[in-house]
Steps between C-alpha positions, in 0.01 A plus 500: 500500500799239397822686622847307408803504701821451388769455795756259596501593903251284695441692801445830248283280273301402787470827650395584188239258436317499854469887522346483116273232531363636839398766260317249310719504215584179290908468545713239243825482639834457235793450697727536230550662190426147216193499753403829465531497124295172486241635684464873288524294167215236629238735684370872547570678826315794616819663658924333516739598782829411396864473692751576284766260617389150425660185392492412099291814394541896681196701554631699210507263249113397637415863445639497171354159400185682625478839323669397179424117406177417657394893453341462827383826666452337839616731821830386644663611829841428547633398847865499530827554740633632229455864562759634213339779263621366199321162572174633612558727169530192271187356718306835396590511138426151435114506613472492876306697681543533867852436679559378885791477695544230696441496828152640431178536691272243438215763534650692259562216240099487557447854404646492206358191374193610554563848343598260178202263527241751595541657110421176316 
């Protein structure tokens, strides 16, 4: 299982990336938004965590760029600071489905990717 994430923090990406591929998962890391985009455009991922606050492209705009051009119906879980309702809202209505505040329990992260990935 190919998992992308999208996140411009390097101690969260690689927090990120050691507790997932201990679970044996495949983890591409974007660490920006262009990056991110490059990456959904040029391959298929089983599952996409996204932060919404990265340099040159938001998580939004990846969801959007997800759901609506590419017509992708790939699982996305959105990690983010940002812990406004409006903005995990917008996240909702554009096509994710799963939402994490940051800080978050890497265990839990796990759970829910696994709730995702266990379905396909």
């Amino acid at each position: 299982m190919k998992i992308l994430v999208c996140e411009d923090d390097f101690m969260m990406i690689k927090a990120i990336e050691h507790k997932l591929q201990r679970e044996g998962y495949d983890v591409v890391i974007a660490n920006d938004g262009r990056n991110a985009s490059e990456k959904i455009k040029g391959d298929d991922y089983d599952l996409i965590i996204t932060d919404l606050l990265m340099p040159f492209t938001g998580g939004l705009e990846l969801i959007n760029m997800i759901r609506n051009e590419l017509k992708k119906t790939t699982p996305i879980i959105v990690l983010s600071k940002v812990g406004n309702e409006e903005t995990i809202i917008e996240a909702f209505k554009l096509g994710a489905d799963d939402y994490l505040t940051k800080p978050f329990s890497p265990n839990e992260l796990s759970i829910r990717v696994k709730r995702f990935l266990l379905k396909k």
